[in-house]
Biopython code that builds the backbone (N, CA, C, O; Angstrom):
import numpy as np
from Bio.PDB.StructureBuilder import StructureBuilder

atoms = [
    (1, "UNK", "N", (-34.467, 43.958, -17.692)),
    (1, "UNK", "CA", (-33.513, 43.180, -18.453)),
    (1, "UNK", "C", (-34.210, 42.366, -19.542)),
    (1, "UNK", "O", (-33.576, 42.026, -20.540)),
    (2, "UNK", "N", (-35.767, 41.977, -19.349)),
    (2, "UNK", "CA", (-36.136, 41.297, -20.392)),
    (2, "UNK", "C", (-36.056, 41.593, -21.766)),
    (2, "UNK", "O", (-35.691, 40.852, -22.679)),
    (3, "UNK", "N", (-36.577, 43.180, -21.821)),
    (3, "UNK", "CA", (-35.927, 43.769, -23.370)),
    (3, "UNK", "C", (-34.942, 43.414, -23.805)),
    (3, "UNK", "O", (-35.037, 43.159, -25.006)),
    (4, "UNK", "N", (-33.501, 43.189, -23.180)),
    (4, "UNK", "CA", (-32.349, 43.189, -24.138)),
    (4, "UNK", "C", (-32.397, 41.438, -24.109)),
    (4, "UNK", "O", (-32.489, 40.671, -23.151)),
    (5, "UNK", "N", (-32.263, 41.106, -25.968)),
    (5, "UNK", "CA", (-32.054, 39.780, -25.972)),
    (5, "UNK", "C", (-30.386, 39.422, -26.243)),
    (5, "UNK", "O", (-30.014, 38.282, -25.964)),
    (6, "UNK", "N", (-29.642, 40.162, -26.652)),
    (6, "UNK", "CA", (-28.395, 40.149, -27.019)),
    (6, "UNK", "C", (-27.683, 41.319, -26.579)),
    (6, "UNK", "O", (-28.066, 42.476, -26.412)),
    (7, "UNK", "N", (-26.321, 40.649, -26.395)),
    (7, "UNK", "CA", (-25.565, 42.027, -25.852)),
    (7, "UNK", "C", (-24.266, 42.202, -26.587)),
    (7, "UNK", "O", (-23.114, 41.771, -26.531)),
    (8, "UNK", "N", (-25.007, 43.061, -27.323)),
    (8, "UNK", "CA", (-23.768, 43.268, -28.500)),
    (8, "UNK", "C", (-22.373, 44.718, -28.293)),
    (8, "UNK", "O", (-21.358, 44.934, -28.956)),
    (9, "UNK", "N", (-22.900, 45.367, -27.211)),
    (9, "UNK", "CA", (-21.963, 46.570, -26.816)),
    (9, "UNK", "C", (-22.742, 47.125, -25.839)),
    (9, "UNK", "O", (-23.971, 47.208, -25.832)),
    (10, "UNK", "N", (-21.666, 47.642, -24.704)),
    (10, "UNK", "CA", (-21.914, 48.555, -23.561)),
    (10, "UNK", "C", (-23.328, 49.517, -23.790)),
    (10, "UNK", "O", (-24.245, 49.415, -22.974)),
    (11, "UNK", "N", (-23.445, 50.562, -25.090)),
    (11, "UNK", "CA", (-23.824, 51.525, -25.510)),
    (11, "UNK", "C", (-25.604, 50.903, -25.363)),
    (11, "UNK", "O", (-26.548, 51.465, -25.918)),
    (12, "UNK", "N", (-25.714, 49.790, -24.591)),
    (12, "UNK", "CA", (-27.043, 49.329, -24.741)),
    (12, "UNK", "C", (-27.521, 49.438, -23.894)),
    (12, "UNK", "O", (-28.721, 49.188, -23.777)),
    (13, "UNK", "N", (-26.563, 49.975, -22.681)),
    (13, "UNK", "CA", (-26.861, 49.895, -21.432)),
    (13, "UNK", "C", (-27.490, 51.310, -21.165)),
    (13, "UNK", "O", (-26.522, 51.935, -20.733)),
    (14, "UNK", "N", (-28.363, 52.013, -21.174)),
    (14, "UNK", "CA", (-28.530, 53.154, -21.068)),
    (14, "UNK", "C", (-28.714, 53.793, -19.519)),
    (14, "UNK", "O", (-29.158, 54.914, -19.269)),
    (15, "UNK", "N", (-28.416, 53.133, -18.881)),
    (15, "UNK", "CA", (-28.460, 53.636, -17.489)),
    (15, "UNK", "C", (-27.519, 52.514, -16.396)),
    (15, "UNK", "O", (-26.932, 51.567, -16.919)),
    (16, "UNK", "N", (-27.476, 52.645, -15.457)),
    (16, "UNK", "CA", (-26.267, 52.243, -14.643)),
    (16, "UNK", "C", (-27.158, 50.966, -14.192)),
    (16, "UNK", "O", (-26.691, 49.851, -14.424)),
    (17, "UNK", "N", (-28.544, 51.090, -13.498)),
    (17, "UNK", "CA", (-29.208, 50.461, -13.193)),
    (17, "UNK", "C", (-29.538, 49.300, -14.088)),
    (17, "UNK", "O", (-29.185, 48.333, -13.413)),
    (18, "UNK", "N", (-29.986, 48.874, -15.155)),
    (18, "UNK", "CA", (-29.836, 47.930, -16.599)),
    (18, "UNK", "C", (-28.831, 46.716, -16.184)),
    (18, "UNK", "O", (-29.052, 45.520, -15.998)),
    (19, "UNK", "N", (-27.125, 47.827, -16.079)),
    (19, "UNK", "CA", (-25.963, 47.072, -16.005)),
    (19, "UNK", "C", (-25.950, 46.603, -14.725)),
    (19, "UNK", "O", (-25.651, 45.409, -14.699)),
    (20, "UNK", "N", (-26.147, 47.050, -13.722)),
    (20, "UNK", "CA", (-26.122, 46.251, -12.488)),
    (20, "UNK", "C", (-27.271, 45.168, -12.188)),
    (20, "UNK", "O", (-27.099, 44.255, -11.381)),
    (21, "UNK", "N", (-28.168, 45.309, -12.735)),
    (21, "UNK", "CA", (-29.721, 43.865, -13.088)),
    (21, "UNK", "C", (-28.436, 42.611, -13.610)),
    (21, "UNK", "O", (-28.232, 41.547, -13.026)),
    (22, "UNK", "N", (-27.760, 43.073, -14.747)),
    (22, "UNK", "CA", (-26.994, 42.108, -15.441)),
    (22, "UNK", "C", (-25.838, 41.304, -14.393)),
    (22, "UNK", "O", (-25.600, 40.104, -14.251)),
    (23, "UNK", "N", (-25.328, 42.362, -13.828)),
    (23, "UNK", "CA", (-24.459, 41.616, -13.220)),
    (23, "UNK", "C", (-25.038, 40.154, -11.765)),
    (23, "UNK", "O", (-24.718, 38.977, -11.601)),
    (24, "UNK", "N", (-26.039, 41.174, -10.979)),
    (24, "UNK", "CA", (-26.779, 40.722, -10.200)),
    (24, "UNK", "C", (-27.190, 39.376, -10.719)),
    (24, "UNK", "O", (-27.111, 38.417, -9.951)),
    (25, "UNK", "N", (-27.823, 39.133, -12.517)),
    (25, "UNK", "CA", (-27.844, 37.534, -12.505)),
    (25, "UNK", "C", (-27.072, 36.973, -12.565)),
    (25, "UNK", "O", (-26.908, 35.835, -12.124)),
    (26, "UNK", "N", (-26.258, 37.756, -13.239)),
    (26, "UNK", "CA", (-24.474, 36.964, -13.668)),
    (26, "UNK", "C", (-24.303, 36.149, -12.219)),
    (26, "UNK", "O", (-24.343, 34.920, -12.161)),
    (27, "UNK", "N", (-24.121, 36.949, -11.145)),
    (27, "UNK", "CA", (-23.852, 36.689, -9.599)),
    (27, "UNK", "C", (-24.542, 35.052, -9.280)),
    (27, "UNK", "O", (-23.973, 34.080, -8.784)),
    (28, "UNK", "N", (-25.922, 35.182, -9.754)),
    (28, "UNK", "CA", (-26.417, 33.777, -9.646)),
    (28, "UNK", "C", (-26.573, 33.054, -10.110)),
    (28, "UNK", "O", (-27.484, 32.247, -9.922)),
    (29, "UNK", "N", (-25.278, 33.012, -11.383)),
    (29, "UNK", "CA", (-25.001, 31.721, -11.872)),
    (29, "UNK", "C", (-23.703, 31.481, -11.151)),
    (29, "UNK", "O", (-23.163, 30.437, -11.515)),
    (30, "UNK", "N", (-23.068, 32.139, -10.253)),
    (30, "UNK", "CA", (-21.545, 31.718, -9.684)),
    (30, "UNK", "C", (-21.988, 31.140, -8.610)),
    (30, "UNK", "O", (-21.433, 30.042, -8.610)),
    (31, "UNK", "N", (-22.731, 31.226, -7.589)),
    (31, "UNK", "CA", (-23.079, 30.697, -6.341)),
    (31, "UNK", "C", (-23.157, 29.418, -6.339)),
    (31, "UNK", "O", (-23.459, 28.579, -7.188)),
    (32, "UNK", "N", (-22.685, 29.372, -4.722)),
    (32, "UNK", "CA", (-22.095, 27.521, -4.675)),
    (32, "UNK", "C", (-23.300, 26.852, -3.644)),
    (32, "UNK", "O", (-24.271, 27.508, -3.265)),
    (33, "UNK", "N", (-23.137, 25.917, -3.397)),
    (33, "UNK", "CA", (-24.016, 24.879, -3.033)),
    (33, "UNK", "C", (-22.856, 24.449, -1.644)),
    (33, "UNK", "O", (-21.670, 24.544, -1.329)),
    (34, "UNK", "N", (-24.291, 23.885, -1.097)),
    (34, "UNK", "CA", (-23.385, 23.533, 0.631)),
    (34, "UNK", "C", (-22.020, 22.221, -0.113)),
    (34, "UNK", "O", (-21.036, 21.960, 0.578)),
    (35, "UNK", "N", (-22.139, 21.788, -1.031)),
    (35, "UNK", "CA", (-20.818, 20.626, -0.976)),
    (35, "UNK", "C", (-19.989, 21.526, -1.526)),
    (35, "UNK", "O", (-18.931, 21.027, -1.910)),
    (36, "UNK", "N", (-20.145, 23.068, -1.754)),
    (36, "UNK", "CA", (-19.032, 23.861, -2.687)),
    (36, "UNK", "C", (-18.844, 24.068, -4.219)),
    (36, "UNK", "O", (-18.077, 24.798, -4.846)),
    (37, "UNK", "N", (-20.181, 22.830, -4.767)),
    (37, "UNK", "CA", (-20.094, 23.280, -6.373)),
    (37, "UNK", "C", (-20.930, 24.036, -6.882)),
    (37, "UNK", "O", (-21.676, 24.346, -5.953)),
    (38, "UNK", "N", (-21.305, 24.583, -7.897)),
    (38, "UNK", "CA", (-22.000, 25.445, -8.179)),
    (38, "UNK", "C", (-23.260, 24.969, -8.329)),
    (38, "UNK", "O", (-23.508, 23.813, -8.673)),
    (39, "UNK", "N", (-24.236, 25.971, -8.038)),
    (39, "UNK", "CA", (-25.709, 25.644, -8.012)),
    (39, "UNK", "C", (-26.263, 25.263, -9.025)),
    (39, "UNK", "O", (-26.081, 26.026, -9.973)),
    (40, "UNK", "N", (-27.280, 23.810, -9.373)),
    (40, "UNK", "CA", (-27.496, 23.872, -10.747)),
    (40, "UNK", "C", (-28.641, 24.403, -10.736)),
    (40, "UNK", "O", (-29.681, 23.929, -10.279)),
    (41, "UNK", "N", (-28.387, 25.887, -11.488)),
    (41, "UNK", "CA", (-29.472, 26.598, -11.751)),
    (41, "UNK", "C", (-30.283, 26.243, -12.886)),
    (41, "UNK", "O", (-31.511, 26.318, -12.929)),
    (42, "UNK", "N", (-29.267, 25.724, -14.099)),
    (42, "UNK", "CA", (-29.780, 24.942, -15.486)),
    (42, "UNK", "C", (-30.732, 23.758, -15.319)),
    (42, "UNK", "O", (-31.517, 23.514, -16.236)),
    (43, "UNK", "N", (-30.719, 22.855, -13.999)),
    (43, "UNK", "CA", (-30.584, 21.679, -14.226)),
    (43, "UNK", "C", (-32.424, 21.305, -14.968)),
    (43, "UNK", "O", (-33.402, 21.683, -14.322)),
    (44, "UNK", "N", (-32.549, 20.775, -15.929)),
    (44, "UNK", "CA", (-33.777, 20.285, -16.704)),
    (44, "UNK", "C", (-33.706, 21.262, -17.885)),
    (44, "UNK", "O", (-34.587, 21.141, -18.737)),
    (45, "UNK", "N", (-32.649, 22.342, -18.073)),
    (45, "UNK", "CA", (-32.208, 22.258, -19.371)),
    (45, "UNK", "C", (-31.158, 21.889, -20.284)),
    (45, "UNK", "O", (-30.191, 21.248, -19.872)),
    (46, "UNK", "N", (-31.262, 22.237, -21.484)),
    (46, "UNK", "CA", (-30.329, 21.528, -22.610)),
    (46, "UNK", "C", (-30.189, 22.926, -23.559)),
    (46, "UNK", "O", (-31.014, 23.776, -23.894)),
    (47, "UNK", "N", (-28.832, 22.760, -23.811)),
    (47, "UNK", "CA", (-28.330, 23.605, -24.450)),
    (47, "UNK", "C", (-27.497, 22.514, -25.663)),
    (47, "UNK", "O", (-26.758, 21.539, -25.529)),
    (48, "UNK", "N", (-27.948, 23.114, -26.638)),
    (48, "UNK", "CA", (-28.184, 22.422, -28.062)),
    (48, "UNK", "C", (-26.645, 23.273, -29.016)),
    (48, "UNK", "O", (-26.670, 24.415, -29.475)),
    (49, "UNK", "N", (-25.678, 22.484, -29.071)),
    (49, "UNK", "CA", (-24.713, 23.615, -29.912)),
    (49, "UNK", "C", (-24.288, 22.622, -31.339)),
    (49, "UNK", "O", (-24.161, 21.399, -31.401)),
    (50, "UNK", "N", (-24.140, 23.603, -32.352)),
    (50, "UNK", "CA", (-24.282, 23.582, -33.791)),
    (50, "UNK", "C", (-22.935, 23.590, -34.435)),
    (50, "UNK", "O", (-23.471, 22.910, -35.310)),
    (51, "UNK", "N", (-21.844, 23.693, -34.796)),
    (51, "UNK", "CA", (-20.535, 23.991, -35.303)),
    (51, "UNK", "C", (-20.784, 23.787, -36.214)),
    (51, "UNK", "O", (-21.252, 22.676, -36.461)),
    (52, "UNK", "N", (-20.612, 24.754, -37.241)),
    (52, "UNK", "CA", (-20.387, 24.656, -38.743)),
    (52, "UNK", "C", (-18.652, 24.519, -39.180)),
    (52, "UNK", "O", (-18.325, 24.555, -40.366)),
    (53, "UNK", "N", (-17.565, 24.354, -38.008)),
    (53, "UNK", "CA", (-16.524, 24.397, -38.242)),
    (53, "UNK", "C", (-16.311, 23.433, -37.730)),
    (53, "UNK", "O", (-17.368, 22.907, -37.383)),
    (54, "UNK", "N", (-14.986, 22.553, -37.327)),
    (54, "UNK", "CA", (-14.525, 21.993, -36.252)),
    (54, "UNK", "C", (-13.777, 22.721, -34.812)),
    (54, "UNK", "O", (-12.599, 23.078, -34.774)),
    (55, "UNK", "N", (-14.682, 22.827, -33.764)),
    (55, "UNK", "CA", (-13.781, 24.044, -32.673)),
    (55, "UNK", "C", (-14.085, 23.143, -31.379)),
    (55, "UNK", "O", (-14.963, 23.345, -30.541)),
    (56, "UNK", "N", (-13.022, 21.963, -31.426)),
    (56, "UNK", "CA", (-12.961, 21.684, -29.876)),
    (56, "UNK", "C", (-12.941, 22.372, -28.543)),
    (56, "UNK", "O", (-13.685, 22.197, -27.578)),
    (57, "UNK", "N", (-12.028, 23.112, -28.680)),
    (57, "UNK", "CA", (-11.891, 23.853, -27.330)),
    (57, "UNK", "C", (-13.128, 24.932, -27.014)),
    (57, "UNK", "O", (-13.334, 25.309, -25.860)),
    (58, "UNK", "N", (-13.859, 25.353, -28.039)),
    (58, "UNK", "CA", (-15.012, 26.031, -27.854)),
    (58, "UNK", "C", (-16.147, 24.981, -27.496)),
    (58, "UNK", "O", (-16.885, 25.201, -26.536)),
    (59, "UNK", "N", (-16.268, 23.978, -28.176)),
    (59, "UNK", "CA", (-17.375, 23.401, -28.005)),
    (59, "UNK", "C", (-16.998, 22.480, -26.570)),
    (59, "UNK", "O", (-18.052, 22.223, -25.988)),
    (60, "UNK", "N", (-16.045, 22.035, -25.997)),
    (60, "UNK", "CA", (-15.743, 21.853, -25.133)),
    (60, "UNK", "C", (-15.897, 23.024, -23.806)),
    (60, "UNK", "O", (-16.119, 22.458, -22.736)),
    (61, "UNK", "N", (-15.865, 23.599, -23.772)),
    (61, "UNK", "CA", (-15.730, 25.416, -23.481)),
    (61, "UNK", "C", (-17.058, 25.530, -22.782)),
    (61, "UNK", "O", (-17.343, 25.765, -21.607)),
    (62, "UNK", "N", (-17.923, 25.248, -24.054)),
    (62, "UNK", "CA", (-19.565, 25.464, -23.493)),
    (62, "UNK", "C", (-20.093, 24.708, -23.045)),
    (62, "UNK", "O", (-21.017, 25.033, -22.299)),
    (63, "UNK", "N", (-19.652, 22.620, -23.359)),
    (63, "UNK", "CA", (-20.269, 21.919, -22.563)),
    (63, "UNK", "C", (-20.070, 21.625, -21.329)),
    (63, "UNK", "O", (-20.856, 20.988, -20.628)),
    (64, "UNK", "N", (-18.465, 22.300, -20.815)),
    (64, "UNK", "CA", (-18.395, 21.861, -19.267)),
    (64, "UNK", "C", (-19.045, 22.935, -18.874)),
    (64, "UNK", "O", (-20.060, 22.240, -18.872)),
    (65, "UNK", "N", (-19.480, 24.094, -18.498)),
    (65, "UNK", "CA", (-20.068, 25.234, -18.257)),
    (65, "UNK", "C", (-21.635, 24.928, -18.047)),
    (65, "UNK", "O", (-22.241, 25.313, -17.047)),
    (66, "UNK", "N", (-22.223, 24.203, -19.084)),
    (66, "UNK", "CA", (-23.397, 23.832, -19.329)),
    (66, "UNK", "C", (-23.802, 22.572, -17.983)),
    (66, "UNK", "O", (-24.801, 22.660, -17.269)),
    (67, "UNK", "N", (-23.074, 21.794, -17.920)),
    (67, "UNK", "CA", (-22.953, 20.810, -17.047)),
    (67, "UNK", "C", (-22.511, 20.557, -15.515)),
    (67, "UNK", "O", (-22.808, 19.740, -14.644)),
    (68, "UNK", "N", (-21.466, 21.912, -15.650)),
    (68, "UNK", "CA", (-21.154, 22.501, -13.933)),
    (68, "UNK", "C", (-22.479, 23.225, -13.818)),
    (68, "UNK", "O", (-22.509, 23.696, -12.681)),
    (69, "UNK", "N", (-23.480, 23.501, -14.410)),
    (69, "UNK", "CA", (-24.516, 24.371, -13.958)),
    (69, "UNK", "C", (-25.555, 23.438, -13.585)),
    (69, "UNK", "O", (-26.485, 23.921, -12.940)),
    (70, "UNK", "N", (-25.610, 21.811, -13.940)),
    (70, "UNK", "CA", (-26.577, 21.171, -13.941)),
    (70, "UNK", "C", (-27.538, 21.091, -15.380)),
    (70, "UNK", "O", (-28.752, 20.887, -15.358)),
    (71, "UNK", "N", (-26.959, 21.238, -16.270)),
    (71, "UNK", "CA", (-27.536, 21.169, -17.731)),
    (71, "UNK", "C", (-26.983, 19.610, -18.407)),
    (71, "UNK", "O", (-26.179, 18.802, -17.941)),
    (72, "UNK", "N", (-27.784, 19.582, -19.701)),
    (72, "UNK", "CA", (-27.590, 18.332, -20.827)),
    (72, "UNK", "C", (-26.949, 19.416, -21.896)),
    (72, "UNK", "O", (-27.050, 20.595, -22.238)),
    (73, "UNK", "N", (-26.451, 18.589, -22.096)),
    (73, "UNK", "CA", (-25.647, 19.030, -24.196)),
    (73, "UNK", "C", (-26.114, 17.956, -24.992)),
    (73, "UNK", "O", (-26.335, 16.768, -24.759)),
    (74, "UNK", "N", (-26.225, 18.817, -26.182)),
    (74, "UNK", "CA", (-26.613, 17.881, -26.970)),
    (74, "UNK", "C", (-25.913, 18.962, -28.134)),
    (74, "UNK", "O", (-26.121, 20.175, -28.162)),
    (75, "UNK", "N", (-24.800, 17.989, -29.328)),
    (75, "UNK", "CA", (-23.667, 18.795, -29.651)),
    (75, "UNK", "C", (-23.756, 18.178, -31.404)),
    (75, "UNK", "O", (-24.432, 17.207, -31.743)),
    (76, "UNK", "N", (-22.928, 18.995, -32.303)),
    (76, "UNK", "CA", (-22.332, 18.105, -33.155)),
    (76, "UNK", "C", (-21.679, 19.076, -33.352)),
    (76, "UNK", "O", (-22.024, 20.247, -33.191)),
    (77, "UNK", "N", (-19.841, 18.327, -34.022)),
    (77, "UNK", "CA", (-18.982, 18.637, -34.183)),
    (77, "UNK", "C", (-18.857, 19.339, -35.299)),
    (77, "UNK", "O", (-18.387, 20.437, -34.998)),
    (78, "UNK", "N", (-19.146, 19.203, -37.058)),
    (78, "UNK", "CA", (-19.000, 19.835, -37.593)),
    (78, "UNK", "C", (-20.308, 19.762, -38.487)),
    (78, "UNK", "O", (-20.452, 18.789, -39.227)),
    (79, "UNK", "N", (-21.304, 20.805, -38.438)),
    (79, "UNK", "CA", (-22.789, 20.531, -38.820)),
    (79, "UNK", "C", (-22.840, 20.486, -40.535)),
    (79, "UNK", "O", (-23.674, 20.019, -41.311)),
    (80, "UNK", "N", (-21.496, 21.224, -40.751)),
    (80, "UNK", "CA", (-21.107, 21.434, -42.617)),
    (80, "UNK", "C", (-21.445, 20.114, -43.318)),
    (80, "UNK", "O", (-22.207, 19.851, -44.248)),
    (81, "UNK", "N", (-20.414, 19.180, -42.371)),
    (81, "UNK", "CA", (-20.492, 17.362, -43.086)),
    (81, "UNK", "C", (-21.916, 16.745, -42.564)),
    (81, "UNK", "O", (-22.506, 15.788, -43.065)),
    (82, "UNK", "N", (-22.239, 17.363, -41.673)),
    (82, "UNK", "CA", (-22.875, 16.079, -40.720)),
    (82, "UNK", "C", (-24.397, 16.717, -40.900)),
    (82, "UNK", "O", (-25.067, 15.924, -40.239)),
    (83, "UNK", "N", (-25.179, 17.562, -41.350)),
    (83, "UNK", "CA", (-26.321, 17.679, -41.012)),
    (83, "UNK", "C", (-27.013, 17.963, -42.350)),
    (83, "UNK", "O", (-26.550, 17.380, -43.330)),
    (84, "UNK", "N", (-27.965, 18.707, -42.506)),
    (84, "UNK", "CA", (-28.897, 19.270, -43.282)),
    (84, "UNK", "C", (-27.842, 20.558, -44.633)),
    (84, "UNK", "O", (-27.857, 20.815, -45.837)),
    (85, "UNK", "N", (-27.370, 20.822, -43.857)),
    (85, "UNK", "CA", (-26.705, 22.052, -44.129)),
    (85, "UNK", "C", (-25.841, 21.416, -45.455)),
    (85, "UNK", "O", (-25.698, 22.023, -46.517)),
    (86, "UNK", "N", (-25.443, 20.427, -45.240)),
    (86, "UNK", "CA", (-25.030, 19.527, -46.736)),
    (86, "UNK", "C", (-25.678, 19.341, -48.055)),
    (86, "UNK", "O", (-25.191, 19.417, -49.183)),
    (87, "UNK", "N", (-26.557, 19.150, -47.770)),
    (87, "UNK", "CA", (-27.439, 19.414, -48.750)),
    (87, "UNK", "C", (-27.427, 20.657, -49.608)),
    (87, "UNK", "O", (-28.278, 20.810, -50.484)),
]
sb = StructureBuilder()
sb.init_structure("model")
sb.init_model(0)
sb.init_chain("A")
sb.init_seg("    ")
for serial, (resi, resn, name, xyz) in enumerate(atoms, 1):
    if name == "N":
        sb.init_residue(resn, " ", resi, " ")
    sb.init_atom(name, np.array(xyz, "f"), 0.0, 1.0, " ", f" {name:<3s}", serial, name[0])
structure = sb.get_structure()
């Protein structure tokens, strides 16, 4: 699985075995913890998100996800007004 960095279509999967590696981690990001919440597999990372638009429900979307896993966010809302990218 380390080869593929992006998964842009099925057609990448060239064997059955590939796709089932994928799912198998997928699997261990769902697993729960003895109080029933999910395991923080993230926890001591940070996932850093960028919006060049305004998209609440997305950027909302990714930080509870990020945080049921045991992760930090670190966010801005619209990077167009607010960052470098103004310039």
């Amino acid at each position: 699985m380390n080869e593929i960095n992006h998964i842009i279509s099925t057609n990448q999967f060239d064997d059955k075995s590939k796709l089932r590696e994928l799912f198998e981690r997928a699997h261990e990001f769902c697993e729960m913890n003895s109080n029933g919440g999910l395991k923080p597999v993230l926890q001591g990372k940070i996932l850093a998100t960028l919006f060049y638009e305004p998209s609440t429900r997305t950027r909302f979307s990714f930080e509870a996800a990020m945080r049921k896993l045991g992760g930090g966010v670190i966010s801005t809302e619209n990077a167009m007004v607010s960052s470098s990218a103004k310039k």
